[in-house]
mmCIF file of the N, C-alpha and C atoms, coordinates in Angstrom:
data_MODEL
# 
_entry.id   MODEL 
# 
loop_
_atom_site.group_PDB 
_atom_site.id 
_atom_site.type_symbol 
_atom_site.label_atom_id 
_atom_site.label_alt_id 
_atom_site.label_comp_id 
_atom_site.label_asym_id 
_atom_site.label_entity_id 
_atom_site.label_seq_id 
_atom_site.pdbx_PDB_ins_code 
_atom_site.Cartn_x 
_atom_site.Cartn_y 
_atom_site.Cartn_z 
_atom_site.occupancy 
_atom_site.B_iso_or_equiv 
_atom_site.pdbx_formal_charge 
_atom_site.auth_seq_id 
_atom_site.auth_comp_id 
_atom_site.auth_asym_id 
_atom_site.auth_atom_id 
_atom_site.pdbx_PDB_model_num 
ATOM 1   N N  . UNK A 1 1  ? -23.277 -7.226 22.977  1.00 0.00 ? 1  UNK A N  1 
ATOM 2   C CA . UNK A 1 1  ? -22.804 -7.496 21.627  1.00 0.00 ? 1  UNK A CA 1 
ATOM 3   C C  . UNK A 1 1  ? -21.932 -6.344 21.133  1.00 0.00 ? 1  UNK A C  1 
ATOM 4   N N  . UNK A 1 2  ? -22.273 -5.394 21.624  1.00 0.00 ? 2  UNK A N  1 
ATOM 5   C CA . UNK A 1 2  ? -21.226 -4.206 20.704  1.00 0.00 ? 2  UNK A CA 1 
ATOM 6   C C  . UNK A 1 2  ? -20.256 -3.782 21.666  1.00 0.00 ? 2  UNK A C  1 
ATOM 7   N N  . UNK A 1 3  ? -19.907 -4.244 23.005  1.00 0.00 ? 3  UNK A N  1 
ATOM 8   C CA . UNK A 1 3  ? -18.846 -3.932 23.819  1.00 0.00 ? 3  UNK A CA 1 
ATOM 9   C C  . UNK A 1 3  ? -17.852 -5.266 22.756  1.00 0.00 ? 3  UNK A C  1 
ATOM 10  N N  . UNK A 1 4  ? -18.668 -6.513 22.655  1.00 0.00 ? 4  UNK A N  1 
ATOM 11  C CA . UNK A 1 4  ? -17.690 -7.472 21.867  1.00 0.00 ? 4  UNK A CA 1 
ATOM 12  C C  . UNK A 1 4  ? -17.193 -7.210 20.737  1.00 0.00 ? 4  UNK A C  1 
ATOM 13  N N  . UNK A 1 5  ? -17.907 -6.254 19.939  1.00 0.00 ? 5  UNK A N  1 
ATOM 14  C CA . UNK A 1 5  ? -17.291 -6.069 18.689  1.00 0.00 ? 5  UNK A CA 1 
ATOM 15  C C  . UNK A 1 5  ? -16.298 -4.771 18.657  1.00 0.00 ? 5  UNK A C  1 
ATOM 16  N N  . UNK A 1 6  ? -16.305 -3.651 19.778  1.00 0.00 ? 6  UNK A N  1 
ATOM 17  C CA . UNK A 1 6  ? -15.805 -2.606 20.052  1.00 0.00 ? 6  UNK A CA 1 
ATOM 18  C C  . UNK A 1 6  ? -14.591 -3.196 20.666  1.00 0.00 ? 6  UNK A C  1 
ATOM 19  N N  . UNK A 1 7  ? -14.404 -4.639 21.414  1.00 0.00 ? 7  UNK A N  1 
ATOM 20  C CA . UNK A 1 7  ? -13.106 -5.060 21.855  1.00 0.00 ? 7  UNK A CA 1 
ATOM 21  C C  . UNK A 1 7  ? -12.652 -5.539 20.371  1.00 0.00 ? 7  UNK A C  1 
ATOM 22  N N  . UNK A 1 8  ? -13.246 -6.675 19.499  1.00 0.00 ? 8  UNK A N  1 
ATOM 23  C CA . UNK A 1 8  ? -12.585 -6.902 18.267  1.00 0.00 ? 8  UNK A CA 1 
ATOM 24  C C  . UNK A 1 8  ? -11.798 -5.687 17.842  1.00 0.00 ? 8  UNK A C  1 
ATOM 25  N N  . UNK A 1 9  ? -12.980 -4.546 17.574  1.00 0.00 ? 9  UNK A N  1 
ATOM 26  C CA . UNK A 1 9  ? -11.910 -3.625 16.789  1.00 0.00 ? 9  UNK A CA 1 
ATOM 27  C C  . UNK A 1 9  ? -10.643 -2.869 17.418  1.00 0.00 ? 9  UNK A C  1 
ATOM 28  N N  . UNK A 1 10 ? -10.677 -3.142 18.899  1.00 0.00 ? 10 UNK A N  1 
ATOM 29  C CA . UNK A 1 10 ? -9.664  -2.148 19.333  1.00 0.00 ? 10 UNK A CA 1 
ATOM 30  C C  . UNK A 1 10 ? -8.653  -3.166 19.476  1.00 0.00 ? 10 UNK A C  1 
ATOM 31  N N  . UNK A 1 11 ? -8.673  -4.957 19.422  1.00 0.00 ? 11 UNK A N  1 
ATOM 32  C CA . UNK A 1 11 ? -7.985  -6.031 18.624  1.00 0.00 ? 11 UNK A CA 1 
ATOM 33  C C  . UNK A 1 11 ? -7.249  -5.513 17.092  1.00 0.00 ? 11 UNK A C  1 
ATOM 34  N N  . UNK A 1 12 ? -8.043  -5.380 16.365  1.00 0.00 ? 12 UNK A N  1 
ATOM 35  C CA . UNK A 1 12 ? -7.456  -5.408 15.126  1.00 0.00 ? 12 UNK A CA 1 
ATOM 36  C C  . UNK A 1 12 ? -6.459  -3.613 14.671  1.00 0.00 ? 12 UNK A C  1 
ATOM 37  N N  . UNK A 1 13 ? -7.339  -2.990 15.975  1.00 0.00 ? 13 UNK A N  1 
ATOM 38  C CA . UNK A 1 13 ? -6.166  -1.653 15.645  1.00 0.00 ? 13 UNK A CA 1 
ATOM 39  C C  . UNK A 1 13 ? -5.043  -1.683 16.497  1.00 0.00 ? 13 UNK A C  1 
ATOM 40  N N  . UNK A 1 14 ? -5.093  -2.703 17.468  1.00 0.00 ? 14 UNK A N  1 
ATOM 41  C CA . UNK A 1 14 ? -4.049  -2.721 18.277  1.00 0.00 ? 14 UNK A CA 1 
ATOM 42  C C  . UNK A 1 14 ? -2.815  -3.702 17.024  1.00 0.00 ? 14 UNK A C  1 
ATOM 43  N N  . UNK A 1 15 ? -3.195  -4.574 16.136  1.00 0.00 ? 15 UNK A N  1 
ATOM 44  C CA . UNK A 1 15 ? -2.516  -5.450 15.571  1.00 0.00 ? 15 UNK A CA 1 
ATOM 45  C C  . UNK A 1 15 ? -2.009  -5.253 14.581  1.00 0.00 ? 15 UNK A C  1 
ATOM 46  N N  . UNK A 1 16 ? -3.193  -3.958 13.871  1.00 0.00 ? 16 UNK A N  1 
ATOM 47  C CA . UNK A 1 16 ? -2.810  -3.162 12.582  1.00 0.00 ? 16 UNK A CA 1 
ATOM 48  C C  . UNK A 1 16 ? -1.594  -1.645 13.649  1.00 0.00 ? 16 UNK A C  1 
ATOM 49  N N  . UNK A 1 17 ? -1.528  -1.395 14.486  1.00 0.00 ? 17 UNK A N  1 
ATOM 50  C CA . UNK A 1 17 ? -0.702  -0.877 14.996  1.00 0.00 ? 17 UNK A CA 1 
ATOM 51  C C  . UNK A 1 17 ? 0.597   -1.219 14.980  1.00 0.00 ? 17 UNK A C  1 
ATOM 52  N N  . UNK A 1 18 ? 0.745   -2.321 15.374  1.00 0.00 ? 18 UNK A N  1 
ATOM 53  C CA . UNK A 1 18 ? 1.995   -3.477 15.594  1.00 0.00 ? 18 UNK A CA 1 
ATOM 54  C C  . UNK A 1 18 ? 2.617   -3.571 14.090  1.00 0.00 ? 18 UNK A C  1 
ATOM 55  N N  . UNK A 1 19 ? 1.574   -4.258 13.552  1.00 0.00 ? 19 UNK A N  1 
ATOM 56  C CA . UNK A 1 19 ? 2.038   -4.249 12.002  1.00 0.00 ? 19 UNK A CA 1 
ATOM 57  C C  . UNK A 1 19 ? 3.024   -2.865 11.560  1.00 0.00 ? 19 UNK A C  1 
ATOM 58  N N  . UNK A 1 20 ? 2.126   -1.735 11.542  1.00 0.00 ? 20 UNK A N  1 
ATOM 59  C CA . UNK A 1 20 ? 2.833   -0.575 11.058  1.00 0.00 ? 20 UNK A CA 1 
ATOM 60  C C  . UNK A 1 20 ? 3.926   -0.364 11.486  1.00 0.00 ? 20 UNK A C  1 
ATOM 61  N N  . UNK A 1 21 ? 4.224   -0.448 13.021  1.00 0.00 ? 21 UNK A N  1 
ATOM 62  C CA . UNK A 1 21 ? 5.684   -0.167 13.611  1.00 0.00 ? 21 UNK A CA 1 
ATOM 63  C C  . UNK A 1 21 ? 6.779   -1.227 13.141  1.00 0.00 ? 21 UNK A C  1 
ATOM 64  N N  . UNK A 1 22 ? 6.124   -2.555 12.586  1.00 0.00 ? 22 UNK A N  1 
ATOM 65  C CA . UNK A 1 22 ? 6.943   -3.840 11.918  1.00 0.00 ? 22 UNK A CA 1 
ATOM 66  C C  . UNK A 1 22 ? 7.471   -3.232 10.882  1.00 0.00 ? 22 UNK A C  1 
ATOM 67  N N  . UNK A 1 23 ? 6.675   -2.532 9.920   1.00 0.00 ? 23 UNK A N  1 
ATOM 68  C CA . UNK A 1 23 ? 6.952   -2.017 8.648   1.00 0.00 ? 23 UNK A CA 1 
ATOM 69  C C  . UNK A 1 23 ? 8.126   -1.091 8.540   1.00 0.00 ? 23 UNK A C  1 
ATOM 70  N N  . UNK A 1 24 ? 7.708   0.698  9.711   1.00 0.00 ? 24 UNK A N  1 
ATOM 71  C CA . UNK A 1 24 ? 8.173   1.054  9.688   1.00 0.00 ? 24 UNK A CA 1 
ATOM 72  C C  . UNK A 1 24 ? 10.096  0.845  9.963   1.00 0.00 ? 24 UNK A C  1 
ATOM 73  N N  . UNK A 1 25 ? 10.164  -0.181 10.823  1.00 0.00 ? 25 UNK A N  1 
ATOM 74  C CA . UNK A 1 25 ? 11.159  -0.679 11.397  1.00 0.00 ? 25 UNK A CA 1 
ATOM 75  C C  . UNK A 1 25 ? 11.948  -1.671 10.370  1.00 0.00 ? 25 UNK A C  1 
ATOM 76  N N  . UNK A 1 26 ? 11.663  -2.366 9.378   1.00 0.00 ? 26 UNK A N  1 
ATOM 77  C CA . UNK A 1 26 ? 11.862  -2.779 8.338   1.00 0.00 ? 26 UNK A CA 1 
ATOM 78  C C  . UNK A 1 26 ? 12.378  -1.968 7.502   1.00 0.00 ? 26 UNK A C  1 
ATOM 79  N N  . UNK A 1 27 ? 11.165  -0.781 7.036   1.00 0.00 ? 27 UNK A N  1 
ATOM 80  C CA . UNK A 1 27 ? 11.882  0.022  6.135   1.00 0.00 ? 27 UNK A CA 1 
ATOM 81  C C  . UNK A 1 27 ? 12.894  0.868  6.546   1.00 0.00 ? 27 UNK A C  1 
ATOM 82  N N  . UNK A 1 28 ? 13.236  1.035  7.781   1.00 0.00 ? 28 UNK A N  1 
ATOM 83  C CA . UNK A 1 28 ? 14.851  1.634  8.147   1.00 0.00 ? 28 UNK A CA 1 
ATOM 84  C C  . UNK A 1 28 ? 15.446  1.306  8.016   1.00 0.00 ? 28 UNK A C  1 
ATOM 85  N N  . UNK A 1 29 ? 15.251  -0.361 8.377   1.00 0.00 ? 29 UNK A N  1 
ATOM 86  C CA . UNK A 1 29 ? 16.957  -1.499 7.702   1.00 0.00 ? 29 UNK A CA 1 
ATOM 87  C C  . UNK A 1 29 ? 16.897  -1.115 6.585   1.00 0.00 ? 29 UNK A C  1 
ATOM 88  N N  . UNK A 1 30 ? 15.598  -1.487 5.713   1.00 0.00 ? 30 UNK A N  1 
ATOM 89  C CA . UNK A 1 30 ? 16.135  -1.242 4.120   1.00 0.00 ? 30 UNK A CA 1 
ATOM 90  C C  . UNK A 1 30 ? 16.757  0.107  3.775   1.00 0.00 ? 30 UNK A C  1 
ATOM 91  N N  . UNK A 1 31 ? 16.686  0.635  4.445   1.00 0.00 ? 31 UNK A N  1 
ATOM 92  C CA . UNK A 1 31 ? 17.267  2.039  3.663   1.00 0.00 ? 31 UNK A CA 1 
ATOM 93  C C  . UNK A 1 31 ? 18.756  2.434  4.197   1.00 0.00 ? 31 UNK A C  1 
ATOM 94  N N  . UNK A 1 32 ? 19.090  1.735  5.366   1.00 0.00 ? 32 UNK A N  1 
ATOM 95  C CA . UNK A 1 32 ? 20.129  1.089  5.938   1.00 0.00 ? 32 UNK A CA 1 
ATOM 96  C C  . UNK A 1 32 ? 20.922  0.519  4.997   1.00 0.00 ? 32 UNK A C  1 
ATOM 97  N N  . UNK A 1 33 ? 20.646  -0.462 4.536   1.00 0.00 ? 33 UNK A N  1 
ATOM 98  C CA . UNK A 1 33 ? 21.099  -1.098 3.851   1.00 0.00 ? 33 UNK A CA 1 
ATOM 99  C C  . UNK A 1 33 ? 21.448  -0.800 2.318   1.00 0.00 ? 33 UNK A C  1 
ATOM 100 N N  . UNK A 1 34 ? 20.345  -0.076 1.915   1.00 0.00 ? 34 UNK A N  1 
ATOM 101 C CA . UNK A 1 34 ? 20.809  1.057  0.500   1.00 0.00 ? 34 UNK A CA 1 
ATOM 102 C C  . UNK A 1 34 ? 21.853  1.510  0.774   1.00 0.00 ? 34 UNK A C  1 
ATOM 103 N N  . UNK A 1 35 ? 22.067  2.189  1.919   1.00 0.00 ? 35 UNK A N  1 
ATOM 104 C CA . UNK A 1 35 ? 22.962  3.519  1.956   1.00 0.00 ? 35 UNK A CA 1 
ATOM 105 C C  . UNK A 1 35 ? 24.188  2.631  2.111   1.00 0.00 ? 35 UNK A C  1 
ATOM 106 N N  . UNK A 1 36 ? 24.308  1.249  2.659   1.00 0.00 ? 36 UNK A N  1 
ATOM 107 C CA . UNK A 1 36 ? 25.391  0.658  2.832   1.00 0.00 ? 36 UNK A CA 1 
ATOM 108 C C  . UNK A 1 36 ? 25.995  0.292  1.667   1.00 0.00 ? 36 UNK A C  1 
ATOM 109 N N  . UNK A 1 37 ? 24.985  0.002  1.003   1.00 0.00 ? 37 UNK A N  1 
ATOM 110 C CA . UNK A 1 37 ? 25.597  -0.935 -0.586  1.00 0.00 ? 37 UNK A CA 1 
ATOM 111 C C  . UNK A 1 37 ? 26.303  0.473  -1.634  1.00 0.00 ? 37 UNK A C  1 
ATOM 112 N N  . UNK A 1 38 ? 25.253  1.604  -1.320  1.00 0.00 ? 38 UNK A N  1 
ATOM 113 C CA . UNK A 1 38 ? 25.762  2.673  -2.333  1.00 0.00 ? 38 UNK A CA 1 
ATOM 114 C C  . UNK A 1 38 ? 27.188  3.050  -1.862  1.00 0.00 ? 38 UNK A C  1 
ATOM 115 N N  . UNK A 1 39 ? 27.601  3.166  -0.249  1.00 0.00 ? 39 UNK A N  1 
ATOM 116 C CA . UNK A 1 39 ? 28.791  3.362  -0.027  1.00 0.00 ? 39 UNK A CA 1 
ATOM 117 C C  . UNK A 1 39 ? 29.628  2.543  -0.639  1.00 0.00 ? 39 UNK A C  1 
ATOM 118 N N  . UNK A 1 40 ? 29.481  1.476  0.166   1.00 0.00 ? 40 UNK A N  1 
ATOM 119 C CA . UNK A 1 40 ? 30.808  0.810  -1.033  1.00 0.00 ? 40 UNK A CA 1 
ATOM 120 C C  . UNK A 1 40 ? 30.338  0.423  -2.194  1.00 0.00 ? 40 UNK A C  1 
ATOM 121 N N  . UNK A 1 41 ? 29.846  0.448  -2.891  1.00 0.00 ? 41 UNK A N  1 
ATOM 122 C CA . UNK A 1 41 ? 29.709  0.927  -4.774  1.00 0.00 ? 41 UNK A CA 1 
ATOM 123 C C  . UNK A 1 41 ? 30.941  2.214  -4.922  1.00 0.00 ? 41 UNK A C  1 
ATOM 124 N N  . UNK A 1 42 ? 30.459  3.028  -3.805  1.00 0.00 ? 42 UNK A N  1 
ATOM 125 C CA . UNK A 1 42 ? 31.590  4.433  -4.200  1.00 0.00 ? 42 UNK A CA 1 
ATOM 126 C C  . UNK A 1 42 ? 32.719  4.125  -3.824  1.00 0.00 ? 42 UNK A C  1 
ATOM 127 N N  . UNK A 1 43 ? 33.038  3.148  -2.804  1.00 0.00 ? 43 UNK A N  1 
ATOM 128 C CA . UNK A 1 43 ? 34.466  3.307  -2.438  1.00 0.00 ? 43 UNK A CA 1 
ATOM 129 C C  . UNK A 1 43 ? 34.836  2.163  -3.413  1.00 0.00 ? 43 UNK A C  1 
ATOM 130 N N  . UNK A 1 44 ? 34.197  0.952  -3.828  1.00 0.00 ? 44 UNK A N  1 
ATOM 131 C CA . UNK A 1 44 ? 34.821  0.595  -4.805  1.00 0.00 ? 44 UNK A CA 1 
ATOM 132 C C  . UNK A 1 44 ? 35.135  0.779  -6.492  1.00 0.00 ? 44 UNK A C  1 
ATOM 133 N N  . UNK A 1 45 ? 34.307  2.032  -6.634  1.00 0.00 ? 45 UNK A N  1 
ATOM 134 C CA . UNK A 1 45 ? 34.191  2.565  -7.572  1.00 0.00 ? 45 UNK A CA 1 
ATOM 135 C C  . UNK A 1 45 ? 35.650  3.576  -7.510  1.00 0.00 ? 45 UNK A C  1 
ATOM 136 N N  . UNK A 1 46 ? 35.959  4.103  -6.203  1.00 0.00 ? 46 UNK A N  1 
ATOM 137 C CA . UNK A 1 46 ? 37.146  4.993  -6.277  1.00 0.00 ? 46 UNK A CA 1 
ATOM 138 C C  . UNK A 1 46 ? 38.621  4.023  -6.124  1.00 0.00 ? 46 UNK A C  1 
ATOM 139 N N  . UNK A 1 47 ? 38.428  2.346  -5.884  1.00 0.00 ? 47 UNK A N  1 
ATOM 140 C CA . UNK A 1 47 ? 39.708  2.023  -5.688  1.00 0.00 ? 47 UNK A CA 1 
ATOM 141 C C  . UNK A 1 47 ? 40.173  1.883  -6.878  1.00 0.00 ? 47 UNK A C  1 
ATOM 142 N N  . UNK A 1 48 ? 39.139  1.694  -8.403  1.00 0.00 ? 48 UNK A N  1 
ATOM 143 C CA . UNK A 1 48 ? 38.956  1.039  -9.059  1.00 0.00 ? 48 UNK A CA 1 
ATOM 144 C C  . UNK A 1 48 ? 39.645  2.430  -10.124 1.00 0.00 ? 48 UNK A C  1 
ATOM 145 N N  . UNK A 1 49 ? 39.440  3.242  -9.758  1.00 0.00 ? 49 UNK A N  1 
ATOM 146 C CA . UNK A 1 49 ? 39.527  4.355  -10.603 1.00 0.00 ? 49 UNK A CA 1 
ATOM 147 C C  . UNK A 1 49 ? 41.609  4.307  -9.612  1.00 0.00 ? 49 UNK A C  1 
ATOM 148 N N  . UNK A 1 50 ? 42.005  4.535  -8.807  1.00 0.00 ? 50 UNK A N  1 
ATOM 149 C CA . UNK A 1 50 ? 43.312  4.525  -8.244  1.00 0.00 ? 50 UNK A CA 1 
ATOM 150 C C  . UNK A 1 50 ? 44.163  3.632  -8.807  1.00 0.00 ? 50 UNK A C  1 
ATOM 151 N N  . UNK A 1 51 ? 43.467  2.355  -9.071  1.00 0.00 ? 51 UNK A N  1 
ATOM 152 C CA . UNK A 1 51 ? 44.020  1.194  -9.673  1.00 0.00 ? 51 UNK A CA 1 
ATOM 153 C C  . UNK A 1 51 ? 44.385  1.340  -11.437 1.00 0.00 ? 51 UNK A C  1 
ATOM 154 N N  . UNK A 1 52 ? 43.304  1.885  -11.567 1.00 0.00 ? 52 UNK A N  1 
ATOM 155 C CA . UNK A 1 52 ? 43.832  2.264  -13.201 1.00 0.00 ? 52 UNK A CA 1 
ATOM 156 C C  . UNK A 1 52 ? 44.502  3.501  -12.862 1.00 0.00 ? 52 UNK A C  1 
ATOM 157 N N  . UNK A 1 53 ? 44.762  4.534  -12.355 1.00 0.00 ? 53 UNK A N  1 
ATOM 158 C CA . UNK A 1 53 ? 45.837  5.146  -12.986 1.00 0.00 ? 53 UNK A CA 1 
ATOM 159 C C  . UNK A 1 53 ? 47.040  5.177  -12.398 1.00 0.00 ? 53 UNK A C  1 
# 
């Protein structure tokens, strides 16, 4: 009985493992993707400023 429940848990840390590297890997796009949008915010923020003067 407790080799079965010692496999469950090394199940659920193997899955809560997986999960985390999902996350982590997620939150790189997102921050990817910040840094993409803030760039062009700035570059269209600077055509915008060329255009008016």
């Amino acid at each position: 009985m407790a080799a079965i429940r010692a496999a469950a848990v090394d199940a659920e840390l193997s899955a809560l493992a997986a999960n985390s590297e999902q996350l982590t890997t997620a939150l790189a796009l997102a921050e990817a993707k910040r840094a993409a949008f803030v760039e062009d915010d700035e570059a269209a923020i600077e055509m915008i400023l060329r255009l008016a003067s």
